[in-house]
N, CA, C and O atoms as a CHARMM CRD file, in Angstrom:
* protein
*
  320
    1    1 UNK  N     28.96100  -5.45300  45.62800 PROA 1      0.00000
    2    1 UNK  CA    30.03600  -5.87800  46.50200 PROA 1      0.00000
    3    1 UNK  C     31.16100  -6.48800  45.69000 PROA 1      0.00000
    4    1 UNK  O     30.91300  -7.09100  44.64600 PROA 1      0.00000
    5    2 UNK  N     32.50000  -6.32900  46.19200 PROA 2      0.00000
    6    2 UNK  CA    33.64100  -7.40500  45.56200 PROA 2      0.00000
    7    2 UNK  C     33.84500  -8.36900  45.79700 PROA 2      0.00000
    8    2 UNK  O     34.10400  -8.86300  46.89400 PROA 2      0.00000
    9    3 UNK  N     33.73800  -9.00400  44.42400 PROA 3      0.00000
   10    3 UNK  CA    33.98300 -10.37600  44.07000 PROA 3      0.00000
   11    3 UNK  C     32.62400 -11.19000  43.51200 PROA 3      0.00000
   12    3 UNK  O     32.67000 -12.33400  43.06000 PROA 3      0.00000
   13    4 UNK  N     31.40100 -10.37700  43.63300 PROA 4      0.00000
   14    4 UNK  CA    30.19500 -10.98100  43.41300 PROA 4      0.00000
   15    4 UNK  C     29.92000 -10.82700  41.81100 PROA 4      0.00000
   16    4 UNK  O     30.17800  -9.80900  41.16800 PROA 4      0.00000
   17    5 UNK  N     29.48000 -11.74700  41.40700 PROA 5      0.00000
   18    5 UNK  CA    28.54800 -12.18700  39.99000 PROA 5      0.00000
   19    5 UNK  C     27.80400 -11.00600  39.68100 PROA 5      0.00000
   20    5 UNK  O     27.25000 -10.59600  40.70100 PROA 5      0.00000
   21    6 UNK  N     27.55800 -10.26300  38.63100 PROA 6      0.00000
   22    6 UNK  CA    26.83300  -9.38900  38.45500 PROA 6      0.00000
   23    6 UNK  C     25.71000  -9.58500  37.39400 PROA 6      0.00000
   24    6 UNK  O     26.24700  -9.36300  36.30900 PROA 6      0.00000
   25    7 UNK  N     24.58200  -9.85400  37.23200 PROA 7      0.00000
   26    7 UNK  CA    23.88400 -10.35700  36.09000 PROA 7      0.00000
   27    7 UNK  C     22.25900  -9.17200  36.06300 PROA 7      0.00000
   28    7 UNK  O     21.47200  -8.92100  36.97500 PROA 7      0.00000
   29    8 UNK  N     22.28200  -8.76800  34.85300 PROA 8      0.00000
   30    8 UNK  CA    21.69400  -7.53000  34.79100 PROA 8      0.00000
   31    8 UNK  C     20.91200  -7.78100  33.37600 PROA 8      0.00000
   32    8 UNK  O     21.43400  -8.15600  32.32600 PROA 8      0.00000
   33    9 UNK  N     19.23900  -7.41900  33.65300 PROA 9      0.00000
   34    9 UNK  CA    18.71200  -7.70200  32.54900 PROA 9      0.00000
   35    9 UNK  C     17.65000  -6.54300  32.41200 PROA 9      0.00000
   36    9 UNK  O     17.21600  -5.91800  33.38000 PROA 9      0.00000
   37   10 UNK  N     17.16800  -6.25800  30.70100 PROA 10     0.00000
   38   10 UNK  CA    16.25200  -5.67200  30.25500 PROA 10     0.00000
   39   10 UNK  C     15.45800  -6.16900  29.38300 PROA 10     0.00000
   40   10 UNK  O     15.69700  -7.29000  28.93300 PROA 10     0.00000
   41   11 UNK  N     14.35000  -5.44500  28.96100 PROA 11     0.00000
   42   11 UNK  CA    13.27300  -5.81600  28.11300 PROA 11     0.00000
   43   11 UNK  C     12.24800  -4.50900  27.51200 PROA 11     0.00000
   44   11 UNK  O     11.49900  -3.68500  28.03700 PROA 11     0.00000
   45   12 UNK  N     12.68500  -4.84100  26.10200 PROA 12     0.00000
   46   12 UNK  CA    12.01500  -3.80900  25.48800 PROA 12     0.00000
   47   12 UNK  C     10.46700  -4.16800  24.61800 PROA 12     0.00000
   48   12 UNK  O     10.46000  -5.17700  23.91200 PROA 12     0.00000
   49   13 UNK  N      9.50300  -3.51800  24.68500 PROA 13     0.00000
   50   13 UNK  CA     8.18100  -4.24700  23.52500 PROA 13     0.00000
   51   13 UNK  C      9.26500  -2.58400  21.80900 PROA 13     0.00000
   52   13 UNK  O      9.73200  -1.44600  21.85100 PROA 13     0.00000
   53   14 UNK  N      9.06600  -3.57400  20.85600 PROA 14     0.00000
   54   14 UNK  CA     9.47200  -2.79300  19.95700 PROA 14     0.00000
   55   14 UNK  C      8.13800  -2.80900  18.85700 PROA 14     0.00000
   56   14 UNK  O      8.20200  -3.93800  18.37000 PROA 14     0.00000
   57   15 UNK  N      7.09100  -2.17600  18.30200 PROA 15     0.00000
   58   15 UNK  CA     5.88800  -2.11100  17.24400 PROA 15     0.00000
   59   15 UNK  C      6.40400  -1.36700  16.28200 PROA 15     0.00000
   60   15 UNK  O      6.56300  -0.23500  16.74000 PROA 15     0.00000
   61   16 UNK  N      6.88400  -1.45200  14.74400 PROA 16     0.00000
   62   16 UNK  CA     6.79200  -0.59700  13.88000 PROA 16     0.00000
   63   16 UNK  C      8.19100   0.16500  14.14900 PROA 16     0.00000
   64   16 UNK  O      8.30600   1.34000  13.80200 PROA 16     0.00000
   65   17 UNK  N      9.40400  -0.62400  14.86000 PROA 17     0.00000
   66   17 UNK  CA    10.60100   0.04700  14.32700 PROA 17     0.00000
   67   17 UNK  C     10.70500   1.10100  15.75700 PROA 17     0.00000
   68   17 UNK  O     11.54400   1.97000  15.51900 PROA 17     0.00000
   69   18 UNK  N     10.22400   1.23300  16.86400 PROA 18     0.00000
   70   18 UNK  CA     9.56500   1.72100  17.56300 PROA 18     0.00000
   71   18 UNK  C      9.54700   1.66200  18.90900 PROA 18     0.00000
   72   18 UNK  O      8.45700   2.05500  19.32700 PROA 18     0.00000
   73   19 UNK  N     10.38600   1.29600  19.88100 PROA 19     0.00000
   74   19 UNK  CA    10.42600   1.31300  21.23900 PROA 19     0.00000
   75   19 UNK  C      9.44500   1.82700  22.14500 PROA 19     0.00000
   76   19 UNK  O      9.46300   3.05400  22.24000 PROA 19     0.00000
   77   20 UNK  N      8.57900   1.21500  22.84700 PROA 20     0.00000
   78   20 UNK  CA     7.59000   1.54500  23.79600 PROA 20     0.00000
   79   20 UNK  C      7.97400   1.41300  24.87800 PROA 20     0.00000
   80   20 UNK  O      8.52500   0.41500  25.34100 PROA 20     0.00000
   81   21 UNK  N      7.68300   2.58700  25.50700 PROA 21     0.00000
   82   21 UNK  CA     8.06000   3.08900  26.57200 PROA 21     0.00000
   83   21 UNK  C      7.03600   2.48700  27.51000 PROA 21     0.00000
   84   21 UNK  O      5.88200   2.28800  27.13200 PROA 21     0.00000
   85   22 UNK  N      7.60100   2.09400  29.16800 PROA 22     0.00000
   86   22 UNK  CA     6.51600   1.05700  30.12200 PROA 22     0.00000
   87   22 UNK  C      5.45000   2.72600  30.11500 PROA 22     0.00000
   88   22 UNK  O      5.79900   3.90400  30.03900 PROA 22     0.00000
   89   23 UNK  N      3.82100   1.93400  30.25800 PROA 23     0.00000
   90   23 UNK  CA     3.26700   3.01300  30.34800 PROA 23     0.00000
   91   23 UNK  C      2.95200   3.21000  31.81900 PROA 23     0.00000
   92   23 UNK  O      2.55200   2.32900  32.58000 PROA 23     0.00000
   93   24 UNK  N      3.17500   4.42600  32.11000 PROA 24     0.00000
   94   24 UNK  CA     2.90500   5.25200  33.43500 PROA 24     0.00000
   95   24 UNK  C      1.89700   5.84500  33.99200 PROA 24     0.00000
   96   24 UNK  O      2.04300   6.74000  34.82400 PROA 24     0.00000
   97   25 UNK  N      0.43000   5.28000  33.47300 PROA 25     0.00000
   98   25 UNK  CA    -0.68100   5.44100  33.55700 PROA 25     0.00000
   99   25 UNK  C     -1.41700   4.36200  32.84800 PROA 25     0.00000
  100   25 UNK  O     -0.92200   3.57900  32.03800 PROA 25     0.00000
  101   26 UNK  N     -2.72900   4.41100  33.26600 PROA 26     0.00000
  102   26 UNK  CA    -3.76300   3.52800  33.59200 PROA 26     0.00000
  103   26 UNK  C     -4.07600   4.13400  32.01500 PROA 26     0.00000
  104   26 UNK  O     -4.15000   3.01700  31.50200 PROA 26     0.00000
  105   27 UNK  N     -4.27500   4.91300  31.05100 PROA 27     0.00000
  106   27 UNK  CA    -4.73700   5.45600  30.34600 PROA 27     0.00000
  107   27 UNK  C     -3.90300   5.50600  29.27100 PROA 27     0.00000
  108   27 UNK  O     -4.31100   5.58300  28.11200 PROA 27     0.00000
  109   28 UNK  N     -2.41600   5.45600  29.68600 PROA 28     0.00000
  110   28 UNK  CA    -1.17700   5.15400  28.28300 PROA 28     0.00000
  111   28 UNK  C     -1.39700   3.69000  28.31400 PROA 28     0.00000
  112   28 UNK  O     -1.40600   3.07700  27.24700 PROA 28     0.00000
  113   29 UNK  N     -1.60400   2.97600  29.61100 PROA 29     0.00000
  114   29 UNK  CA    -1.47700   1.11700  29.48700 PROA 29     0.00000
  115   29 UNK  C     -2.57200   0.58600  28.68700 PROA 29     0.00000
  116   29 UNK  O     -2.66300  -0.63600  28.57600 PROA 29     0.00000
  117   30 UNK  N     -3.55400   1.47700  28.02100 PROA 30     0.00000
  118   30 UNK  CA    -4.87100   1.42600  27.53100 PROA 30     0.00000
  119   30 UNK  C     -4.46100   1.33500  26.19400 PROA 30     0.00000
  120   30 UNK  O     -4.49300   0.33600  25.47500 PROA 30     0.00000
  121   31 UNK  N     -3.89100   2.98900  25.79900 PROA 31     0.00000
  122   31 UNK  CA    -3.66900   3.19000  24.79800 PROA 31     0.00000
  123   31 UNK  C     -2.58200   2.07500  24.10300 PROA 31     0.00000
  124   31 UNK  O     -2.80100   1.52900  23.02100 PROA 31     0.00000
  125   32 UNK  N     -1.46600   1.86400  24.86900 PROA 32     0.00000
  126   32 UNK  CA    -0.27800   0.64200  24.29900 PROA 32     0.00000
  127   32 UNK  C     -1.28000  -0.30900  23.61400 PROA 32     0.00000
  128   32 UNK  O     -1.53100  -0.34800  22.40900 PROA 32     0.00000
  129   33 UNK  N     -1.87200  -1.16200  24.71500 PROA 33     0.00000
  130   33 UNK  CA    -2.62600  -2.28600  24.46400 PROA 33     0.00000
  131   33 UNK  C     -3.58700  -2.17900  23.35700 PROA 33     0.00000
  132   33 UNK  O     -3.80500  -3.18400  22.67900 PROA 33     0.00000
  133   34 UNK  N     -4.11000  -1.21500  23.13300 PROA 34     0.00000
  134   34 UNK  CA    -5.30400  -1.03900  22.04200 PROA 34     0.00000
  135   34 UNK  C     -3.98300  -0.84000  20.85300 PROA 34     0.00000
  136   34 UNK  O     -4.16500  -1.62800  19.92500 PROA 34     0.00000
  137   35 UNK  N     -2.70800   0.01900  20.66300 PROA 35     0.00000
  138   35 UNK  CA    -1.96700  -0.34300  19.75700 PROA 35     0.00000
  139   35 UNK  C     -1.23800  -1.40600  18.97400 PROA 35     0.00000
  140   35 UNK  O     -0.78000  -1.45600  17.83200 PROA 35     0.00000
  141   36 UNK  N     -1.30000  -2.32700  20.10900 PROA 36     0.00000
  142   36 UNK  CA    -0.86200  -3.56900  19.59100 PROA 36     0.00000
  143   36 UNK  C     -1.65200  -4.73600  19.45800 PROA 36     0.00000
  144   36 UNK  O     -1.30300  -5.72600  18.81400 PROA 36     0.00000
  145   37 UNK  N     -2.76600  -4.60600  20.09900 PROA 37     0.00000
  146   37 UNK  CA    -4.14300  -5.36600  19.35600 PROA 37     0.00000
  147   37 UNK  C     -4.39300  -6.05100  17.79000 PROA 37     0.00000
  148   37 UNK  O     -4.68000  -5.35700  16.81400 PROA 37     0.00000
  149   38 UNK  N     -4.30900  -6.79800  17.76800 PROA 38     0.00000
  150   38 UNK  CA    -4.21500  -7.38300  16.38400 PROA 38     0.00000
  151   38 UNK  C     -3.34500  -6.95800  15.53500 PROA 38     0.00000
  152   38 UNK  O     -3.57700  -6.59200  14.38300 PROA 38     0.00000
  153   39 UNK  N     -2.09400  -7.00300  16.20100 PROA 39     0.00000
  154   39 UNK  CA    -1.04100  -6.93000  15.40300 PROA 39     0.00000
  155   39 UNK  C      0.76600  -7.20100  15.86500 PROA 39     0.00000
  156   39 UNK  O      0.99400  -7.38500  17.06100 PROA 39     0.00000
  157   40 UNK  N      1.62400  -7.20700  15.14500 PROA 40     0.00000
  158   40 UNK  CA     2.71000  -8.12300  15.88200 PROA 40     0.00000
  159   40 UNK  C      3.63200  -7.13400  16.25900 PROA 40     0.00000
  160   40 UNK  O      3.62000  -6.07600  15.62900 PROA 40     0.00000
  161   41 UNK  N      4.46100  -7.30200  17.21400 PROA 41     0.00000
  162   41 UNK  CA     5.86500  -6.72100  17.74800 PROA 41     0.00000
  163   41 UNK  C      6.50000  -7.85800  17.85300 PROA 41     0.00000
  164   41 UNK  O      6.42200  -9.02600  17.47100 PROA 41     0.00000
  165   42 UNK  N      7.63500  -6.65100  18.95700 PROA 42     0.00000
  166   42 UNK  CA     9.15200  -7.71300  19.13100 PROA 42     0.00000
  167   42 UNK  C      8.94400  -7.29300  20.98000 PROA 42     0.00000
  168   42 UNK  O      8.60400  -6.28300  21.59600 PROA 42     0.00000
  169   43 UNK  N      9.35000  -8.64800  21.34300 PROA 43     0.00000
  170   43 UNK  CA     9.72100  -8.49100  22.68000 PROA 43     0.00000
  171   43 UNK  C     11.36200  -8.87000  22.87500 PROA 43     0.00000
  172   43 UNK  O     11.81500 -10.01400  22.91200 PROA 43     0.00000
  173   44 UNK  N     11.99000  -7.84600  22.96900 PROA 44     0.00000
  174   44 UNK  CA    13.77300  -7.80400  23.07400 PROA 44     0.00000
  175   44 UNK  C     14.49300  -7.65900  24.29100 PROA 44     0.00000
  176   44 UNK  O     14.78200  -6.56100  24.76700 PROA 44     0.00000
  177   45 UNK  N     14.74300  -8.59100  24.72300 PROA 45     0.00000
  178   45 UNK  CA    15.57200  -8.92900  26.19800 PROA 45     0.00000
  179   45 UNK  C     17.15300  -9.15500  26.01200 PROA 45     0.00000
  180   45 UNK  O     17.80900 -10.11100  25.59600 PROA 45     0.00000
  181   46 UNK  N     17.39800  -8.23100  26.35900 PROA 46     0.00000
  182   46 UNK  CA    19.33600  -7.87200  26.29200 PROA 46     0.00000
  183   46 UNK  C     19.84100  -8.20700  27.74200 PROA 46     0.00000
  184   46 UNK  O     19.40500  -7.56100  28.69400 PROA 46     0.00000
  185   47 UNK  N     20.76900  -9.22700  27.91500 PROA 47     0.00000
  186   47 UNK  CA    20.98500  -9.86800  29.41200 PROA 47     0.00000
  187   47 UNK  C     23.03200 -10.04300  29.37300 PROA 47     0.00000
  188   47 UNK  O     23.76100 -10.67700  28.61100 PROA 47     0.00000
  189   48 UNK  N     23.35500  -9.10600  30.62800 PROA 48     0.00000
  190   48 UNK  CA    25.00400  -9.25900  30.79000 PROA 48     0.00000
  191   48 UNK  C     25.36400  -9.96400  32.05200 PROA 48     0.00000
  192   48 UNK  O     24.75200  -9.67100  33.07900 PROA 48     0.00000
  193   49 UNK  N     26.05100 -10.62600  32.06400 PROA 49     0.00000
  194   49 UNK  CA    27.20500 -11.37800  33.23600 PROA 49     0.00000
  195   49 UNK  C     28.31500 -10.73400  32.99400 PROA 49     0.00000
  196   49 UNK  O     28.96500 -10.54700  31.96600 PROA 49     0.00000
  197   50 UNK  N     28.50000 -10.26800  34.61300 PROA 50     0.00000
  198   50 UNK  CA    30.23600  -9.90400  34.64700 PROA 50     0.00000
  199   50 UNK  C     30.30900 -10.76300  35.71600 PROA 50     0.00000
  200   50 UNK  O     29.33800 -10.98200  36.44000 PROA 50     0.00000
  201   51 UNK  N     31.60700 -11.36700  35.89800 PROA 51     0.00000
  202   51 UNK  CA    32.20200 -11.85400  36.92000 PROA 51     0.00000
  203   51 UNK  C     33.33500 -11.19300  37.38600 PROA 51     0.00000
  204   51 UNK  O     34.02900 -10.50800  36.63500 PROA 51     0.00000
  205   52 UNK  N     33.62500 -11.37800  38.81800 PROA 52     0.00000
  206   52 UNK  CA    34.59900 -10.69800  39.52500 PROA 52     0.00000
  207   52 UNK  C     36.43100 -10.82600  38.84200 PROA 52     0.00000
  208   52 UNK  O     36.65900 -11.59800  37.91100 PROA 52     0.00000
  209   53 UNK  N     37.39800 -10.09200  39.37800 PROA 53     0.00000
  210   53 UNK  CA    38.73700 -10.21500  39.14900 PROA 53     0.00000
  211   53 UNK  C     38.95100 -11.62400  39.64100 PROA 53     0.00000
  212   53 UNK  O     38.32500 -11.83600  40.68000 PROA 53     0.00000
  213   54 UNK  N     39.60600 -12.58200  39.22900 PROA 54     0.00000
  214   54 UNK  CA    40.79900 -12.55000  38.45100 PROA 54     0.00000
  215   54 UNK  C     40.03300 -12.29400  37.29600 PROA 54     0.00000
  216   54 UNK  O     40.25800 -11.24000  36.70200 PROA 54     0.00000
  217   55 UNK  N     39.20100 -13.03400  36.88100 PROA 55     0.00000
  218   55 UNK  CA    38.49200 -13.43900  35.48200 PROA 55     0.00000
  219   55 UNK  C     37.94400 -11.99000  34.32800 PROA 55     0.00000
  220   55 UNK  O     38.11500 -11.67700  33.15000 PROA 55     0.00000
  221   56 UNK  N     37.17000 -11.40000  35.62600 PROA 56     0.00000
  222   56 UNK  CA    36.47500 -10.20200  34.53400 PROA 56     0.00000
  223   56 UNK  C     35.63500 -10.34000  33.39900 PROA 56     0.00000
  224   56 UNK  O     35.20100  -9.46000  32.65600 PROA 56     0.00000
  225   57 UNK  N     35.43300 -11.81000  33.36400 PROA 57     0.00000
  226   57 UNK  CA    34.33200 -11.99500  32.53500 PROA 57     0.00000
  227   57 UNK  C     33.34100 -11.51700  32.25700 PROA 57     0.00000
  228   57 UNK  O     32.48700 -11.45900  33.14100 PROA 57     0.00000
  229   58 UNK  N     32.96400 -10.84400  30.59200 PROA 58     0.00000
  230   58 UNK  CA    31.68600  -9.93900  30.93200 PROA 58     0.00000
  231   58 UNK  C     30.72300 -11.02100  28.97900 PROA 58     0.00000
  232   58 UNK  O     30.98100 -11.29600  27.80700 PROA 58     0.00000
  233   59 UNK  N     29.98100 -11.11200  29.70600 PROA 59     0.00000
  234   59 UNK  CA    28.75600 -12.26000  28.54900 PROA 59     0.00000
  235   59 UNK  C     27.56900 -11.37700  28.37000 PROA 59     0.00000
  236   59 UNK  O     26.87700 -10.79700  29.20700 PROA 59     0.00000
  237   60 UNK  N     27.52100 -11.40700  27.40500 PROA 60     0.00000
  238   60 UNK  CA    26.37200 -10.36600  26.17100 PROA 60     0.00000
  239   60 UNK  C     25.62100 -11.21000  25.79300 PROA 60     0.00000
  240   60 UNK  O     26.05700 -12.28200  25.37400 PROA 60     0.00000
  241   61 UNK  N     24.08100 -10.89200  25.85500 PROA 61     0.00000
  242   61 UNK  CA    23.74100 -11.68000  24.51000 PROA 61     0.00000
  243   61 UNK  C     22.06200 -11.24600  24.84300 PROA 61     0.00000
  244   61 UNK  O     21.75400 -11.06000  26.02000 PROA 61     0.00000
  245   62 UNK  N     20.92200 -11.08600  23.66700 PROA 62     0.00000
  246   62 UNK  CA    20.01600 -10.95000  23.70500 PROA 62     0.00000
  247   62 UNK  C     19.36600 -11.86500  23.11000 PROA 62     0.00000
  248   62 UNK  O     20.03300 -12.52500  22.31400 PROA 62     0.00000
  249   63 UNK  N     17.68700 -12.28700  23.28400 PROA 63     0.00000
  250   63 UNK  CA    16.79700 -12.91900  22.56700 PROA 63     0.00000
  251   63 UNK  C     15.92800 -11.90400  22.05400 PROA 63     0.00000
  252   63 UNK  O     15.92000 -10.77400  22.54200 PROA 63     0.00000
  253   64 UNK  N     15.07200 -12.29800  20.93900 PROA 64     0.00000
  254   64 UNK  CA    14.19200 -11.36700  20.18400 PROA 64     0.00000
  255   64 UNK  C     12.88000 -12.30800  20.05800 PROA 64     0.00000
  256   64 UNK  O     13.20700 -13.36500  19.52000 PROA 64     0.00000
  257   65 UNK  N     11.70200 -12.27400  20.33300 PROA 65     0.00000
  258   65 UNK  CA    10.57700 -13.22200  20.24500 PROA 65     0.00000
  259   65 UNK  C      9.71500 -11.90800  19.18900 PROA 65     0.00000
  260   65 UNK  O      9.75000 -10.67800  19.19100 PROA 65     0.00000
  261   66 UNK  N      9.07500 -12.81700  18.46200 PROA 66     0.00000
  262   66 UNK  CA     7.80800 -11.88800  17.92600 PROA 66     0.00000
  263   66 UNK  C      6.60900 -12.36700  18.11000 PROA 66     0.00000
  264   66 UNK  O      6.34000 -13.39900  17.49600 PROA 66     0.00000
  265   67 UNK  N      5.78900 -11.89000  18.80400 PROA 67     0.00000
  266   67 UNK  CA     4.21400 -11.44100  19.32800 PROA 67     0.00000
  267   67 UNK  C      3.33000 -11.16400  18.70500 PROA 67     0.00000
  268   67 UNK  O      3.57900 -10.20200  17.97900 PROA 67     0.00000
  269   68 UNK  N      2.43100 -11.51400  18.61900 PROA 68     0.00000
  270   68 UNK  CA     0.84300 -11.28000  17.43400 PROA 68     0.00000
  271   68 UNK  C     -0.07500 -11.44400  18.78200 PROA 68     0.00000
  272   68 UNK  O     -0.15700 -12.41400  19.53600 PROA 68     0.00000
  273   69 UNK  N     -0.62200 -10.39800  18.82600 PROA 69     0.00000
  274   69 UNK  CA    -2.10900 -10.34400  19.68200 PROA 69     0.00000
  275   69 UNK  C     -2.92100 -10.75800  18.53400 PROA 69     0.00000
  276   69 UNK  O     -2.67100 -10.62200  17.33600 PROA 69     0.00000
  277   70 UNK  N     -4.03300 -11.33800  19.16200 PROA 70     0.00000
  278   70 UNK  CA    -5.33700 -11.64300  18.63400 PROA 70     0.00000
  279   70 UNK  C     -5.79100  -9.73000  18.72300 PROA 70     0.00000
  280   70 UNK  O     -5.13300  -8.85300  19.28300 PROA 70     0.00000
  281   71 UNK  N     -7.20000  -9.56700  17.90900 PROA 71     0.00000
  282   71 UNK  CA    -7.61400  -8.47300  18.52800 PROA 71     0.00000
  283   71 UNK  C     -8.74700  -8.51400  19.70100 PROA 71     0.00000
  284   71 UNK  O     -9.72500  -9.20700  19.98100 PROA 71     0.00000
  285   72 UNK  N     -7.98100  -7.24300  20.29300 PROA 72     0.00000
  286   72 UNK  CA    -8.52200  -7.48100  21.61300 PROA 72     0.00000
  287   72 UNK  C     -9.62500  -6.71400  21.68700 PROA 72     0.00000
  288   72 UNK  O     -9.37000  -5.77100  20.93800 PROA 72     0.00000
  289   73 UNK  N    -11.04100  -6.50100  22.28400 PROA 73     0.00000
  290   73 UNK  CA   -12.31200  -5.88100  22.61800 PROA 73     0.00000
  291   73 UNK  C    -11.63600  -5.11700  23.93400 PROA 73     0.00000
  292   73 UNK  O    -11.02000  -5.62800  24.86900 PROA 73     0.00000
  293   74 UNK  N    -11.96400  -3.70000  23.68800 PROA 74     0.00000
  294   74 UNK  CA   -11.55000  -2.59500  25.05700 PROA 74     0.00000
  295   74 UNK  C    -12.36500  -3.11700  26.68500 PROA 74     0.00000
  296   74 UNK  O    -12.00900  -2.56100  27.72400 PROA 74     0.00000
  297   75 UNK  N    -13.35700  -4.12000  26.70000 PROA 75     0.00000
  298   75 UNK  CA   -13.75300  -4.47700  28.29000 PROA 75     0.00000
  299   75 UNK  C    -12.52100  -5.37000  28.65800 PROA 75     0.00000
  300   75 UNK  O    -12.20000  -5.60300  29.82300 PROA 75     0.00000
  301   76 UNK  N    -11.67700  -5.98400  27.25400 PROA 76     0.00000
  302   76 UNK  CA   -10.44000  -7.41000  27.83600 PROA 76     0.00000
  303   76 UNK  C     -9.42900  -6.08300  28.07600 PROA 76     0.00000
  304   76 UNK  O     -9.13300  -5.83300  29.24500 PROA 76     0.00000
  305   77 UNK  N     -9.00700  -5.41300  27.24400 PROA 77     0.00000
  306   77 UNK  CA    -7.81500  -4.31300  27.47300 PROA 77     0.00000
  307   77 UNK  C     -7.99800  -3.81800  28.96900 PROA 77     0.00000
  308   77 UNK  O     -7.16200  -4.01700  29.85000 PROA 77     0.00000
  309   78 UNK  N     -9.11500  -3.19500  29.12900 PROA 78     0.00000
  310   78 UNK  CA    -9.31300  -2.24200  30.16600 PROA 78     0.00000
  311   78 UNK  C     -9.79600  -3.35200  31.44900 PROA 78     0.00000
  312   78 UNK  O    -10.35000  -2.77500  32.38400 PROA 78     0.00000
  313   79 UNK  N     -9.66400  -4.72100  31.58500 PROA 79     0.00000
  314   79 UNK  CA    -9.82800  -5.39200  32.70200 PROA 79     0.00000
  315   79 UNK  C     -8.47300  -5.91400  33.01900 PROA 79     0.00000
  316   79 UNK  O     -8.22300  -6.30600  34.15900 PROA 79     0.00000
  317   80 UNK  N     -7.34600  -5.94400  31.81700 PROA 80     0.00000
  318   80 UNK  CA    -6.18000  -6.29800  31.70300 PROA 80     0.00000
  319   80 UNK  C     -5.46500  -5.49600  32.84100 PROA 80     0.00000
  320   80 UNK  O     -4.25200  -5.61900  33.01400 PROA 80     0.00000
């Protein structure tokens, strides 16, 4: 609508240079999880504000966290 605040966010898991895609099965959400099992990524959240005319203000900015699973046993993955 015009004149409203617009604030719009994402989030990526990144392993090995590597963008992972959300998995779309019970059986890729297996496989992810057993990939990153004892070992570290990036969790990357890219977040914009626009504000309406007069202003047009538009604010960028992302955080980057890095993640280390313990390793996980496939009954914790697959109850996950």
């Amino acid at each position: 609508r015009s004149g409203q605040v617009v604030i719009a966010a994402d989030t990526v898991v990144v392993r090995d240079h590597c963008i992972l895609n959300k998995p779309g099965t019970r059986k890729e959400a297996i496989e992810m999880l057993t990939s990153l099992s004892g070992r570290s990524h990036q969790v990357i959240t890219g977040v914009c504000i626009a504000s309406p005319s007069p202003y047009k203000r538009v604010k960028q900015f992302e955080d980057v966290a890095s993640v280390t699973f313990r390793k996980l046993e496939l009954p914790e993955i697959e109850f996950y």
